[in-house]
C-alpha positions as CSV (number, residue, x, y, z in Angstrom):
1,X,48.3,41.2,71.2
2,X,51.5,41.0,73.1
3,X,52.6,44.6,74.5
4,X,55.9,45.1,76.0
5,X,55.7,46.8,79.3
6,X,58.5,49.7,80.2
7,X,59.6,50.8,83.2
8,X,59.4,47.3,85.2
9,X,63.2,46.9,84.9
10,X,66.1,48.9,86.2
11,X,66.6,52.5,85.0
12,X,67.6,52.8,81.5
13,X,69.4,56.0,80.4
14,X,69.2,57.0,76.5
15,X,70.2,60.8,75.1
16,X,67.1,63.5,75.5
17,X,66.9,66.0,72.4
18,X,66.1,68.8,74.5
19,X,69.2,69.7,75.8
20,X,70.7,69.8,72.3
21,X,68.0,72.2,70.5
22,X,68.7,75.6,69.8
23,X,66.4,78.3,71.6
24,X,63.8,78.7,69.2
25,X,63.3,75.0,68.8
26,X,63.3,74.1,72.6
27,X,60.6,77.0,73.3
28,X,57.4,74.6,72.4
29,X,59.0,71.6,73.9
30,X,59.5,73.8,77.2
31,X,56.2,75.3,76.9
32,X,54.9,71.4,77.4
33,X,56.8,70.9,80.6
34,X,55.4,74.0,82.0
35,X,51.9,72.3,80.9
36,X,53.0,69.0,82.5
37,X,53.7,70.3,85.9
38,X,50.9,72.9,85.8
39,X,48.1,70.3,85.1
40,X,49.7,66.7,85.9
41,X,51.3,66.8,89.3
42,X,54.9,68.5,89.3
43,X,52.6,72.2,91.0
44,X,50.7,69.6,92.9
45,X,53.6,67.7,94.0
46,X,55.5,70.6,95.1
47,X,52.8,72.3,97.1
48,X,52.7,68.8,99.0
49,X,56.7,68.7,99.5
50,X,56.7,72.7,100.4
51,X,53.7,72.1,103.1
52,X,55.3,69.1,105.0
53,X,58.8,70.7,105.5
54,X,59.2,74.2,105.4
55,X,56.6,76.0,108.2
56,X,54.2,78.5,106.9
57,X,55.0,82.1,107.0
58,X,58.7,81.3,107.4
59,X,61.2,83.1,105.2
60,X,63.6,80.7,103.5
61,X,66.2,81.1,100.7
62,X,66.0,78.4,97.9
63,X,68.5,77.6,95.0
64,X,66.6,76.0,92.1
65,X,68.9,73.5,90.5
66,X,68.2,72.8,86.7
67,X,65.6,75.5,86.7
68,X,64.9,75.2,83.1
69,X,61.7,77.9,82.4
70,X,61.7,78.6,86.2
71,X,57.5,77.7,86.3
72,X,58.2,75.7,89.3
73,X,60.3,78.9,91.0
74,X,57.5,81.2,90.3
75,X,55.0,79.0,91.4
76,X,56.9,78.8,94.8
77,X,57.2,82.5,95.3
78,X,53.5,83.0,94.4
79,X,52.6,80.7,97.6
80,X,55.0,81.5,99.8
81,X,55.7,85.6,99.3
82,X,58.6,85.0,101.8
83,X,60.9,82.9,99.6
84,X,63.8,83.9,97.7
85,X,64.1,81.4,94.9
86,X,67.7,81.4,92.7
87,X,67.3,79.9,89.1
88,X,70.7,77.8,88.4
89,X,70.5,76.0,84.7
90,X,73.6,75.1,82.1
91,X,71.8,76.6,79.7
92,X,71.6,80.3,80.0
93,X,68.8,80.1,77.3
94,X,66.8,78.5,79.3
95,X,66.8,80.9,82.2
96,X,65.1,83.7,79.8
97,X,61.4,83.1,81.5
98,X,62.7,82.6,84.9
99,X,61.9,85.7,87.9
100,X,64.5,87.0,90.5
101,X,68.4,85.9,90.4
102,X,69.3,83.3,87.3
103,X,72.4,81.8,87.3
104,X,73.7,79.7,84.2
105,X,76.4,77.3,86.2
106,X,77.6,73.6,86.4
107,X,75.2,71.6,88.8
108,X,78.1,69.5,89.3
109,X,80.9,72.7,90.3
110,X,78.2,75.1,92.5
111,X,78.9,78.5,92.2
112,X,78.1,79.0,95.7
113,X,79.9,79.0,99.1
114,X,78.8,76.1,101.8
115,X,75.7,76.5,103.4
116,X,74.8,79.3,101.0
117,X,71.1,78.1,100.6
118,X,68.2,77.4,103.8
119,X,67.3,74.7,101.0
120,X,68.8,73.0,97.5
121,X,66.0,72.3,95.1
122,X,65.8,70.0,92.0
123,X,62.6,69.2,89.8
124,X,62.5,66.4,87.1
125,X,66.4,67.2,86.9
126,X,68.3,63.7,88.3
127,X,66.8,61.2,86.5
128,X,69.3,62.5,83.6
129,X,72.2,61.0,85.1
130,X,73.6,57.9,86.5
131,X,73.2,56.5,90.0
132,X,76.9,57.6,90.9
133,X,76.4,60.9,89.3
134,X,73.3,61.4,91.4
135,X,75.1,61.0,94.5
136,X,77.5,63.5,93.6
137,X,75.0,65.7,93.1
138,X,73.0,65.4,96.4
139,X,76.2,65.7,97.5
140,X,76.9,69.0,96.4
141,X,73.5,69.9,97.1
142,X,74.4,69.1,100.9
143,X,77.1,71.4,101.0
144,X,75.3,74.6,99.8
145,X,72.0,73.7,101.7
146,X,72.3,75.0,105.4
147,X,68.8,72.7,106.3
148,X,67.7,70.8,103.6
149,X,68.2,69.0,99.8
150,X,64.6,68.6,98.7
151,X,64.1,66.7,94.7
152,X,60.5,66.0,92.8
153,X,61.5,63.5,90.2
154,X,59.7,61.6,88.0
155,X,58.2,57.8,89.0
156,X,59.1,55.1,86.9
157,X,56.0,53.3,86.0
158,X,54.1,52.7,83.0
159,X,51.2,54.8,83.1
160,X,53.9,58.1,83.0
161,X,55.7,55.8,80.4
162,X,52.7,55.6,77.6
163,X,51.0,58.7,78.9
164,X,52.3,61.4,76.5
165,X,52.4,59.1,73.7
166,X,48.6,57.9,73.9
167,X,47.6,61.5,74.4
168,X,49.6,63.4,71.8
169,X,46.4,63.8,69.8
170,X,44.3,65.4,72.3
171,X,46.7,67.3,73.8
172,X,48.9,68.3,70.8
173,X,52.3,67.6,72.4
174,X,55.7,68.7,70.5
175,X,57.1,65.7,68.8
176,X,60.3,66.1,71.1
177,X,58.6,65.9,73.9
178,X,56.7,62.4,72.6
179,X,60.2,61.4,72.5
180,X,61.9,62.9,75.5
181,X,58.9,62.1,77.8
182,X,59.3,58.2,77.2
183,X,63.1,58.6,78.1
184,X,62.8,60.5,81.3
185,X,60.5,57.5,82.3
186,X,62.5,54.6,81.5
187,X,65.8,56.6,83.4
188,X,63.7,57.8,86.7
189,X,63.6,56.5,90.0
190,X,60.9,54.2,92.6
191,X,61.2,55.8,96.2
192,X,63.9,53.8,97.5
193,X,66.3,54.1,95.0
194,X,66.0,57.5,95.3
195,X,66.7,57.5,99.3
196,X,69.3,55.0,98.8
197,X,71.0,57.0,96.4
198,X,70.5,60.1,99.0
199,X,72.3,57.9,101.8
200,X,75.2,57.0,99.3
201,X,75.6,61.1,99.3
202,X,76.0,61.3,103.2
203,X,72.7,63.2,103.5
204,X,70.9,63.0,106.8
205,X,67.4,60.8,107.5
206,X,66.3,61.0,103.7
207,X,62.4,60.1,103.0
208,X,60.8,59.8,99.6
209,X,56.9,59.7,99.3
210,X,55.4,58.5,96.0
211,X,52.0,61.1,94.9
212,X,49.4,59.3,92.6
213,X,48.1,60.0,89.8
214,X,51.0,62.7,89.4
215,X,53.4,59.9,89.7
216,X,56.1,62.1,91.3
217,X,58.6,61.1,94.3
218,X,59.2,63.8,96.8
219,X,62.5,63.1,98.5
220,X,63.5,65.6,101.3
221,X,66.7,65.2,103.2
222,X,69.7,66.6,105.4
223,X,72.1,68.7,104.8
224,X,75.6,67.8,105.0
């Protein structure tokens, strides 16, 4: 039997019900990412990313762009006691869960001065938008980073594609995130699309590293 494989292609961007849920519904489907990131690569991935660029032992200030629950914040400050994480999500709801200073803001309009940040952070968070939005957020990330823009996004690839799908039964995922999960696939990003798109956004020496089986890309860059 013929099966059609996704995620070969180009990105393809469709609407994500997430973002359009009221709190109460959006709590189990949040509740997964947490799960995702926890036990299929987006902890893993950051660890990685955190470990190559910023020494050990080194107190840094981090902004936290589309923070969502803020697991990936807390996960930070519980391996590096140093760090001062700042949450930033549209969605003020979503900031509930999230330790130390939340902001609810416009990734696109920072609330921040230049060079307010050591580092501008973004998990799973870009592959929402188009290629030319992307750039003008790295952009923006540049200017309120003082060292460095560093993004985990998600690999698009089939495996990521079909996982939550084919696993929904074991694992008892929300029905939105069955359907989000396939989305955020099809719209992500292979390693040199991301550091292309970084380039495009003036950003200095950008490298992304793909991570298997957590099919993340870690992208770190300059600031502007």
């Amino acid at each position: 039997m013929y099966m059609k494989m996704h995620c070969l292609g180009g990105r393809v961007l469709k609407p994500e019900i997430l973002d359009t849920l009221p709190p109460e519904e959006a709590r189990e489907s949040l509740a997964d990412l947490v799960r995702i990131n926890k036990y299929w690569g987006g902890h893993s991935t950051l660890r990685k990313l955190v470990d190559d660029v910023i020494p050990p032992g080194e107190p840094f200030t981090l902004l936290d762009v589309g923070a969502a629950s803020g697991d990936i914040g807390r996960c930070l400050c519980e391996w590096r006691p140093q760090a001062q994480v700042t949450s930033l999500d549209y969605l003020e709801s979503h900031l509930k869960a999230c330790a130390g200073p939340r902001v609810a803001g416009d990734a696109f309009a920072l609330p921040f001065a230049p060079r307010s940040f050591d580092y501008v952070f973004s998990s799973q968070f870009l592959h929402h938008f188009t290629d030319d939005q992307v750039v003008e957020l790295l952009a923006g990330f540049g200017r309120v980073a003082r060292r460095q823009v560093l993004v985990i996004d998600l690999w698009r690839h089939p495996m990521p594609y079909y996982f939550i799908s084919q696993t929904r039964w074991l694992f008892g995922w929300h029905p939105v995130s069955v359907h989000d999960g396939t989305i955020s696939v099809e719209a992500a990003f292979r390693p040199r699309e991301l550091v292309d798109l970084a380039r495009r956004a003036g950003l200095a020496g950008p490298r992304a590293r793909a991570f298997v089986p957590a099919f993340r890309i870690a992208l770190c860059a300059g600031a502007l």
